[in-house]
C-alpha positions in Angstrom: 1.6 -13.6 -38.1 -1.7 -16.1 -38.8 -4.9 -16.7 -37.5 -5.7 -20.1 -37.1 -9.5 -21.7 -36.5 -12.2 -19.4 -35.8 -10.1 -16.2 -34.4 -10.1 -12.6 -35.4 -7.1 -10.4 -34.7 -7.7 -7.0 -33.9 -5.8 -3.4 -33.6 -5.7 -3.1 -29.4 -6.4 1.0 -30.0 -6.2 1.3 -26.0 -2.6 0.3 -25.9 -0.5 3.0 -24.3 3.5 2.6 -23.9 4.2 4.3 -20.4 7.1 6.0 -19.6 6.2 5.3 -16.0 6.9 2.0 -14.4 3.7 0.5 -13.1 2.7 -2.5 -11.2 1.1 -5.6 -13.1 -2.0 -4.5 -11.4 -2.1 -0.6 -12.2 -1.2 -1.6 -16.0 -4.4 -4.4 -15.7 -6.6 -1.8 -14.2 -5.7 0.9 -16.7 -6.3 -1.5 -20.0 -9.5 -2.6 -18.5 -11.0 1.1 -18.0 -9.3 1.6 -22.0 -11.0 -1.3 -23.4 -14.6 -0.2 -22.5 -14.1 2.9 -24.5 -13.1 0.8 -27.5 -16.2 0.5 -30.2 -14.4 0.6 -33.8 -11.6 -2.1 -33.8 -10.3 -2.6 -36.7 -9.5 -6.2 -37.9 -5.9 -7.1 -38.6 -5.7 -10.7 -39.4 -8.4 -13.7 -39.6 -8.4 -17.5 -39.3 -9.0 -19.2 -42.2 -12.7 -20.6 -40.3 -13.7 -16.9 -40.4 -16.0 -16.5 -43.9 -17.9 -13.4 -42.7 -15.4 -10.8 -41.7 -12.4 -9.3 -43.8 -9.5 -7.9 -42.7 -10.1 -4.1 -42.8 -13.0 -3.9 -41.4 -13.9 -2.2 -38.2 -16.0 -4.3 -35.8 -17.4 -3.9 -32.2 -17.0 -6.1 -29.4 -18.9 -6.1 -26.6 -16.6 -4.7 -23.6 -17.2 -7.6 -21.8 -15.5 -9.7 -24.1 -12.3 -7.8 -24.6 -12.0 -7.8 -21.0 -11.4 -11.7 -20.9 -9.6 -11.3 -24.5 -6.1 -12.0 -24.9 -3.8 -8.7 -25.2 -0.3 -9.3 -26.5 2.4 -6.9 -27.6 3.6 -9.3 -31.2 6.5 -7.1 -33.5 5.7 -4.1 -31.4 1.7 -4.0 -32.2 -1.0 -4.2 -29.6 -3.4 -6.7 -30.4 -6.0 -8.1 -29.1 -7.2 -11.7 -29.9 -11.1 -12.8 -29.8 -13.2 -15.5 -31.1 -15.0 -14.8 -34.4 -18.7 -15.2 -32.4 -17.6 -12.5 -30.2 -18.2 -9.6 -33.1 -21.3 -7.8 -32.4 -21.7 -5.9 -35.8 -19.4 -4.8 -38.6 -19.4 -0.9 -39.4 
């Protein structure tokens, strides 16, 4: 996997395989109530516009922002892919 442009990659920590089936909705409403919790996500991969941020490095995003993030499952990882601009701080 590469970043392209100005995105960071990041470790989706909230990810939870269920063994239950649930709706589209219930598994929505449960990542949503996850990624507020979230402030130490660490950085998988970078675009090659990001110059301030190495992969490694734990950053926080505000919760806001992960909510309208994209989540994917990509070679059985959880990620979660934001724009560069939305990192608040680096730890």
């Amino acid at each position: 996997m590469r970043a392209r442009g100005s995105v960071v990659i990041l470790k989706n920590l909230a990810y939870r395989e269920s063994k239950i089936e649930l709706t589209e909705q219930a598994k929505q409403s449960m990542m949503e109530e996850s990624l507020a919790t979230l402030v130490r996500l660490p950085i998988l991969h970078i675009g090659e516009q990001v110059t301030d941020l190495k992969v490694g490095e734990e950053v926080y995003v505000d919760p806001m922002r992960l909510m309208s993030a994209i989540r994917e499952v990509i070679d059985e990882e959880a990620i979660i892919i934001v724009r560069s601009s939305d990192v608040q701080f680096v730890y």
